[in-house]
C-alpha positions in Angstrom: -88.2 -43.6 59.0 -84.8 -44.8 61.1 -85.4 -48.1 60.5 -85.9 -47.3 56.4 -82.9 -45.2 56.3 -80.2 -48.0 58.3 -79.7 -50.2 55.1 -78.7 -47.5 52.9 -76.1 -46.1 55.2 -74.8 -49.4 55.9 -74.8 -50.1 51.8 -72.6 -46.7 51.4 -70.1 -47.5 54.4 -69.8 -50.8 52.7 -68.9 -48.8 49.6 -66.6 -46.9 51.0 -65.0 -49.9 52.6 -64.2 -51.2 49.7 -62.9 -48.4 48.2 -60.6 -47.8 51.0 -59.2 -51.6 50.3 -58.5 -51.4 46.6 -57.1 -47.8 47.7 -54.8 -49.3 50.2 -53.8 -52.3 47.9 -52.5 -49.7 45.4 -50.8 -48.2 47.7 -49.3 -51.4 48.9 -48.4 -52.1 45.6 -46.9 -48.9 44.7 -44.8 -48.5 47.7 -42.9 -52.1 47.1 -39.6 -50.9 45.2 -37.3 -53.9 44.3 -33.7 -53.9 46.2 -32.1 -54.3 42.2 -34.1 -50.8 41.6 -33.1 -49.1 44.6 -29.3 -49.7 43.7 -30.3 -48.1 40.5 -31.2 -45.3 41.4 -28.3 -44.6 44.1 -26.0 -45.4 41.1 -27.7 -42.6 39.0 -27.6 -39.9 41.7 -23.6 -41.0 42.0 -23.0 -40.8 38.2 -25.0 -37.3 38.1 -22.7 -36.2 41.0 -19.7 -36.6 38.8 -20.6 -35.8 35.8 -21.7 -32.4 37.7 -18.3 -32.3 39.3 -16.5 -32.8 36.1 -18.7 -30.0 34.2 -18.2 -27.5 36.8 -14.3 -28.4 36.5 -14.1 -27.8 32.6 -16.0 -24.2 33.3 -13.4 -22.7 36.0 -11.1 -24.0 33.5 -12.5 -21.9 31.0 -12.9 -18.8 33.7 -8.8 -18.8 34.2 -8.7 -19.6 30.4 -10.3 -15.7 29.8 -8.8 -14.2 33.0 -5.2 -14.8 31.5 -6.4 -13.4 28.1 -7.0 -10.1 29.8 -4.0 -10.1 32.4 -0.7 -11.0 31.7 2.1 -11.6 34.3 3.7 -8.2 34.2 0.3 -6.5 35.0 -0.4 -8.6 37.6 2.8 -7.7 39.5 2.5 -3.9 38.8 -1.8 -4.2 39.6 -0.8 -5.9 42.9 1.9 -3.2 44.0 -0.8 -0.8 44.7 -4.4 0.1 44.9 -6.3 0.9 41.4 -3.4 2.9 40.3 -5.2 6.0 38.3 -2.4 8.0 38.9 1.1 7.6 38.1 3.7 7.5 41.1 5.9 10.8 40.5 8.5 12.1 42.8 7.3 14.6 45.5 7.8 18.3 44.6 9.1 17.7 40.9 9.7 16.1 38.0 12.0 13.5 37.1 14.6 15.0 35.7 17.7 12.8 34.4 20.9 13.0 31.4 20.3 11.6 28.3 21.8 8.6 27.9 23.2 7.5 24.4 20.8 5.8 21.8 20.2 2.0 22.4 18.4 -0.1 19.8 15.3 -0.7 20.8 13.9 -4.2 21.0 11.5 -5.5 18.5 8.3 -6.3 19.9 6.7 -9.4 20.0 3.6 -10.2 17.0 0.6 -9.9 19.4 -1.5 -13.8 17.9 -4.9 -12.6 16.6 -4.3 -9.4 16.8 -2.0 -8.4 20.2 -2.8 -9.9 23.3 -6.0 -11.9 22.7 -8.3 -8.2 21.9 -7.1 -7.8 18.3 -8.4 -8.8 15.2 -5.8 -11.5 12.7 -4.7 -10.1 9.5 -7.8 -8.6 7.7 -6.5 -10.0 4.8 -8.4 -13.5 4.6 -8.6 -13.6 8.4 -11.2 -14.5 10.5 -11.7 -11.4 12.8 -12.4 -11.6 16.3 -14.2 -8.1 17.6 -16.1 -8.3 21.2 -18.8 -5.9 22.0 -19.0 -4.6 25.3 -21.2 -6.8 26.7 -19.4 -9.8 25.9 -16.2 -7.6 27.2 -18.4 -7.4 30.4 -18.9 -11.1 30.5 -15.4 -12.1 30.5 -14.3 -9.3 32.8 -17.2 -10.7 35.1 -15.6 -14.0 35.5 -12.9 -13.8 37.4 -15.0 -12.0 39.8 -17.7 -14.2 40.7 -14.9 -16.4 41.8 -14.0 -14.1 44.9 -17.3 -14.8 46.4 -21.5 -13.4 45.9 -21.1 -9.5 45.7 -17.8 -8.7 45.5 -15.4 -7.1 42.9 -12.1 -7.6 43.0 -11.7 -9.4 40.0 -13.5 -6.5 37.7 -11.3 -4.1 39.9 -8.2 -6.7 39.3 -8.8 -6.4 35.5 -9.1 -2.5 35.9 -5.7 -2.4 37.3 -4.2 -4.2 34.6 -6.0 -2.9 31.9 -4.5 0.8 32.4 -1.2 1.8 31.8 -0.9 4.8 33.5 1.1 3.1 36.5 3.7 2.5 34.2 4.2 6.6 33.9 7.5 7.2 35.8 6.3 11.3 36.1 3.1 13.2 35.9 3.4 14.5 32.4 0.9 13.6 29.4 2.3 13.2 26.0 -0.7 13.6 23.2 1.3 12.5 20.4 -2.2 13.7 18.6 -3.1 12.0 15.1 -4.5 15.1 12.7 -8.0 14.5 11.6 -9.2 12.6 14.6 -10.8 15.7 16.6 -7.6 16.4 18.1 -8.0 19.9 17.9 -11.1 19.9 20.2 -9.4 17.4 22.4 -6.8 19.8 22.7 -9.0 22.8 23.5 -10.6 20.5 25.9 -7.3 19.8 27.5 -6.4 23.6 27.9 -9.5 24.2 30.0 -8.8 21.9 32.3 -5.7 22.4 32.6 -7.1 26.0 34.4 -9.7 23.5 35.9 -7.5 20.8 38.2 -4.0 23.4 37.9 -1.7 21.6 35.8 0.6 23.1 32.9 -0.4 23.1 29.2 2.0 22.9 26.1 1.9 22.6 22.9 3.9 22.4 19.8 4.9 25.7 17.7 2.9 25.9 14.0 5.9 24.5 11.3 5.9 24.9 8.1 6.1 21.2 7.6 4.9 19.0 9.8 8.1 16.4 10.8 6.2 13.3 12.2 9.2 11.1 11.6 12.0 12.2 13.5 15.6 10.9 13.3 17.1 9.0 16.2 19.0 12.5 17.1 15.9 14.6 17.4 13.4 11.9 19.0 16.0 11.9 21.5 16.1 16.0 21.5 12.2 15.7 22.1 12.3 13.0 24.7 14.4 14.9 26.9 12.2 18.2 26.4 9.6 16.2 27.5 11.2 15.0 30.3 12.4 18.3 31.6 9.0 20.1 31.8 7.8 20.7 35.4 4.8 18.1 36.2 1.8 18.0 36.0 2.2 19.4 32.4 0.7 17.9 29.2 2.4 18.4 26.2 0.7 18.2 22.9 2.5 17.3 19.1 1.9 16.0 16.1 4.4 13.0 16.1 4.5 9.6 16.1 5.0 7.4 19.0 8.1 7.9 20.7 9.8 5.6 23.4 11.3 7.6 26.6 12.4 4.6 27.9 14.6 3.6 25.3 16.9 7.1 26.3 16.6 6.2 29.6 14.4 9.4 30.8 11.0 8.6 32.4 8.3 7.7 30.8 5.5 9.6 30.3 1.6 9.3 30.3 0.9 8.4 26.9 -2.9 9.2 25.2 -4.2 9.6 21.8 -7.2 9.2 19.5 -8.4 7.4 16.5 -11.2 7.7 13.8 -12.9 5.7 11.4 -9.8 5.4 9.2 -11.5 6.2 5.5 -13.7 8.8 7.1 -10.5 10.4 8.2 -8.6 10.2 5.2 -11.9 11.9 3.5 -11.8 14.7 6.4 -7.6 15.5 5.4 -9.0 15.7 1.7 -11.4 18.1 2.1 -9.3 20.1 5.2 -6.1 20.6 2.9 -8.7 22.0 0.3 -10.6 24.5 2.3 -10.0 28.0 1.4 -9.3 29.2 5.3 -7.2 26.3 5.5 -4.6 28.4 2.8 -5.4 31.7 4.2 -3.8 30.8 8.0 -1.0 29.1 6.0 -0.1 32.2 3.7 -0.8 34.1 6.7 1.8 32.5 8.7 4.3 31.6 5.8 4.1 34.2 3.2 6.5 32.7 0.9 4.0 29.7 0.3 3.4 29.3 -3.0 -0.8 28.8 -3.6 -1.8 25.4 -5.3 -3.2 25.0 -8.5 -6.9 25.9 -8.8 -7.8 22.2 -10.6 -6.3 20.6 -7.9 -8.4 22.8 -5.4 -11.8 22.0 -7.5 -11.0 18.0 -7.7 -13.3 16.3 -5.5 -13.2 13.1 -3.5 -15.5 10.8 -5.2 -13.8 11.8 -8.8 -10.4 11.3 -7.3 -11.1 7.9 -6.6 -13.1 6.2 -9.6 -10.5 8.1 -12.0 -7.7 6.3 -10.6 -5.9 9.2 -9.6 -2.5 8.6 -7.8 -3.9 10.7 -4.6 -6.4 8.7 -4.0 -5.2 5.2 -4.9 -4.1 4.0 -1.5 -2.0 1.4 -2.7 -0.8 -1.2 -0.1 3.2 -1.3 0.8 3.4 2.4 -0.4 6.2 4.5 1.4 5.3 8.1 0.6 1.8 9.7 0.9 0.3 11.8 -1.9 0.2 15.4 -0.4 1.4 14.2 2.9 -2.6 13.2 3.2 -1.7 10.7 6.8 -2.9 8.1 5.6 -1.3 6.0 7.8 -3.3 7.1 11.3 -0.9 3.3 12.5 2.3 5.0 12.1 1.6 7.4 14.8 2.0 4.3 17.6 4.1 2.2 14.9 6.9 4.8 15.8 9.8 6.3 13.7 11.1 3.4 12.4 11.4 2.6 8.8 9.0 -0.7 9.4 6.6 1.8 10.1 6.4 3.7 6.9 4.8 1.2 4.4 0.9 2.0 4.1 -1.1 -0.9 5.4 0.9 -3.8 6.1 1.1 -6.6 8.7 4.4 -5.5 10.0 3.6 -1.7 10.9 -0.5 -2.9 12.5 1.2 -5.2 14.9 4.2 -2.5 16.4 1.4 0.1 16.7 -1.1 -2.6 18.3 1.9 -3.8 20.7 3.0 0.1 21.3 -1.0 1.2 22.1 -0.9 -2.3 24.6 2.8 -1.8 26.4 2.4 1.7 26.8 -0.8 4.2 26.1 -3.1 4.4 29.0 -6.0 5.1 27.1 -6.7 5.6 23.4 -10.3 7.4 22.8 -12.3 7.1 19.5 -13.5 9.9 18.1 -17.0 8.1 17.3 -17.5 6.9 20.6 -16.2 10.4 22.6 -18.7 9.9 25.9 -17.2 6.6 26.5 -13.7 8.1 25.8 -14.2 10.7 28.1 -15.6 8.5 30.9 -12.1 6.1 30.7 -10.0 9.0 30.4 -11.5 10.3 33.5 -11.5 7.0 35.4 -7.9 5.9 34.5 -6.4 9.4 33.9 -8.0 11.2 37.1 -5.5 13.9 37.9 -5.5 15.5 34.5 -9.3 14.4 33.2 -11.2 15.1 36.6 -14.7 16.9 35.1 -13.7 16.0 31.7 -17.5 15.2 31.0 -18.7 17.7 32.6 -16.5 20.5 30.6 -17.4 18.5 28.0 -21.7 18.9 27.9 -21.6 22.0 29.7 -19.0 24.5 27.7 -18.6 22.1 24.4 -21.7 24.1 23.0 -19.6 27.1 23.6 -16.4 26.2 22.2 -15.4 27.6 19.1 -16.2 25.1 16.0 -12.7 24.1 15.3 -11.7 22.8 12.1 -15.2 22.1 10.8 -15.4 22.4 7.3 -18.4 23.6 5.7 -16.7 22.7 1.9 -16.4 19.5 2.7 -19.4 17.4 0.9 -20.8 14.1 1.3 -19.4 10.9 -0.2 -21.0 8.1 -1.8 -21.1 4.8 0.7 -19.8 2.7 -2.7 -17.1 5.4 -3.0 -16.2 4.3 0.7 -16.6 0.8 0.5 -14.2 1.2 -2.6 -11.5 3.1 -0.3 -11.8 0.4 2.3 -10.6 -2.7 0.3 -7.6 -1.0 0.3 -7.2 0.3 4.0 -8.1 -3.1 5.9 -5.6 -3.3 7.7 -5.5 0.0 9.2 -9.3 -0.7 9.8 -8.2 -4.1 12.2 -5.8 -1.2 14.0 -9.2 0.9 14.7 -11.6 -1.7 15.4 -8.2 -2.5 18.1 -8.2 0.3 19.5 -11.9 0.5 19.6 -12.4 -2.9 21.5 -9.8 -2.2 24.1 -11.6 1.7 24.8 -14.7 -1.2 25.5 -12.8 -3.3 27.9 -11.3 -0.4 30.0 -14.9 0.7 30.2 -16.5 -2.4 31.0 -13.4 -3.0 33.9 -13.9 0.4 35.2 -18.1 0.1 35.3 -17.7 -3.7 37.2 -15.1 -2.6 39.6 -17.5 0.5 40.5 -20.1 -2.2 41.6 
């Protein structure tokens, strides 16, 4: 049976033998690379080495391109003088107290391109607009950041820094030159109990019977100096448009505000001027106040506007409002001036986009009041501490300021009729909106 069996294994080794052969001539074969190809592909892995080197070149490039879009040179000098800055430097023991000097012209600021400082939208008439969302706020702010090495965040803390205004604030003293019809009132109420929360004093504007938002230069510089003379920490609260400290040569305060949807707004002021308690306080507190006429009390929103009624026709370069209806929620960082007045023009959007960039530390929206809240207590520390929590905690508790239950619903196409004329107060808000997103997205990455 050995003997049967030997041929057979010897046939298969054979086999395999062969196999082995052809496998090793392919391999032979295989293995031979010209000289002519191996130059080849050394070239290649040279050109691919460049090309590489000059990509990565053109995108650090474009990193420094968005870092100075965000920071400008004067930030950068004040963000490097001193840690994250929440908290302006006042002097120890008391306020900053000095003599009015006379009234210098103040100079004009300089038209922000595409909207002030890279973050504003262009003209909304015709204009392409540029509006980032958070996130893509978040990417750019992220940038700068990866270049200081895996993990770290000085670059989002960087942007942080120069993305609040507060260290500009020569004393501790808040100035909420507050825009009616924004949910300033709760703001307000919110600003009383803290004050009683982190011990600072809280003022507020006596009632008029006319509300004087434009000043003349005389009495801006009267209110200035009242300002300045309070006792920090104080807030002080007024309806009034922006006003420059600086430009009197006292110290300049911490400036904060809010904003709203600018055609729900204008809706709310409609409908607030018209409530019956709204007339009762007044006649309460001004007895010699004549009452309107009960047509005009009855006339609603949506008919005011398709009948072409003068209150509600919004026209664009107009100097005067209707009944004193603030249309113009701009004019109250514009500033006193008379290129301030027309309603929704280039001129007055760009000084109240440059004034809410030079000067306001933060500038909540009424629609987005959680993120407000969170920047005002990240930037604004010393008066905002537990702003949040105040805020979800007693808010339920608070008395329903200002709510009017006689105020009715309008039409979208009765809105969307209103905005064609108020576009460029709408670029303002959508402003003011994208900058709340970039102090939020600077303070979230330099938290990391």
């Amino acid at each position: 049976m050995d003997a049967g069996c030997k041929p057979q294994i010897n046939i298969q080794w054979a086999a395999m033998d062969g196999v082995f052969k052809i496998g090793r001539g392919l391999t032979a074969r295989r293995l031979y690379v010209p000289k002519r190809t191996t130059e080849l592909v050394a070239f290649l892995a040279l050109s691919t080495t460049v090309f590489l080197f000059i990509h990565t070149r053109d995108l650090h490039t474009r990193l420094r391109h968005m870092e100075g879009r965000l920071i400008n040179p004067e930030d950068e000098a004040e963000a490097r003088s001193g840690a994250l800055a929440l908290t302006p430097p006042g002097l120890p023991g008391g306020s900053t107290r000095t003599t009015p000097a006379p009234l210098r012209p103040e100079p004009d600021p300089p038209r922000p391109q595409g909207g002030g400082g890279g973050t504003g939208g262009e003209g909304a008439r015709g204009g392409r607009r540029a509006v980032f969302s958070a996130a893509d706020t978040a990417n750019e702010i992220r940038g700068p950041s990866q270049e200081s090495g895996p993990g770290s965040s000085d670059g989002a803390e960087y942007s942080a820094r120069a993305l609040n205004n507060t260290a500009r604030a020569a004393v501790d003293v808040i100035f909420f030159n507050r825009v009616p019809k924004v949910g300033s009132q709760m703001f307000m109420d919110l600003l009383h109990r803290l004050s009683v929360r982190n011990g600072f004093e809280f003022r507020r504007d006596q009632i008029h019977r006319m509300e004087t938002i434009r000043m003349r230069p005389e009495d801006e510089l009267r209110l200035a100096a009242m300002v300045a003379s309070i006792p920090p920490p104080a807030v002080y609260v007024k309806h009034v448009c922006f006003t420059n400290f600086t430009k009197f040569d006292l110290p300049e305060p911490i400036y904060v505000n809010m904003v709203r949807d600018p055609v729900e707004r204008v809706i709310s002021w409609y409908y607030y001027v018209r409530a019956p308690w709204y007339y009762v306080e007044r006649k309460h507190a001004f007895p010699e106040l004549p009452l309107p006429d009960p047509k005009w009390l009855r006339k609603d929103f949506e008919t005011c506007v398709l009948s072409g009624d003068s209150e509600c026709r919004y026209i664009e370069g107009n100097v005067r409002d209707g009944i004193g209806d603030h249309r113009r929620q701009s004019m109250f960082f514009c500033g006193h001036g008379d290129e301030c007045t027309p309603f929704n023009t280039e001129g007055a959007i760009q000084k109240a986009k440059w004034s809410v960039e030079q000067h306001y530390a933060v500038v909540g929206v009424l629609e987005d009041l959680n993120k407000t809240l969170a920047v005002l207590e990240g930037y604004v520390p010393r008066f905002f501490s537990g702003a949040q929590q105040v805020h979800s905690h007693q808010m339920s508790h608070f008395p329903q300021i200002n709510r009017n239950p006689f105020k009715p619903p309008v039409r979208e196409e009765i809105k969307d009729i209103v905005r064609r004329n108020f576009t460029r107060e709408i670029d303002f808000y959508e402003f003011c909106k994208q900058r709340l997103h970039r102090q939020y997205a600077a303070m979230k990455l330099g938290s990391r």
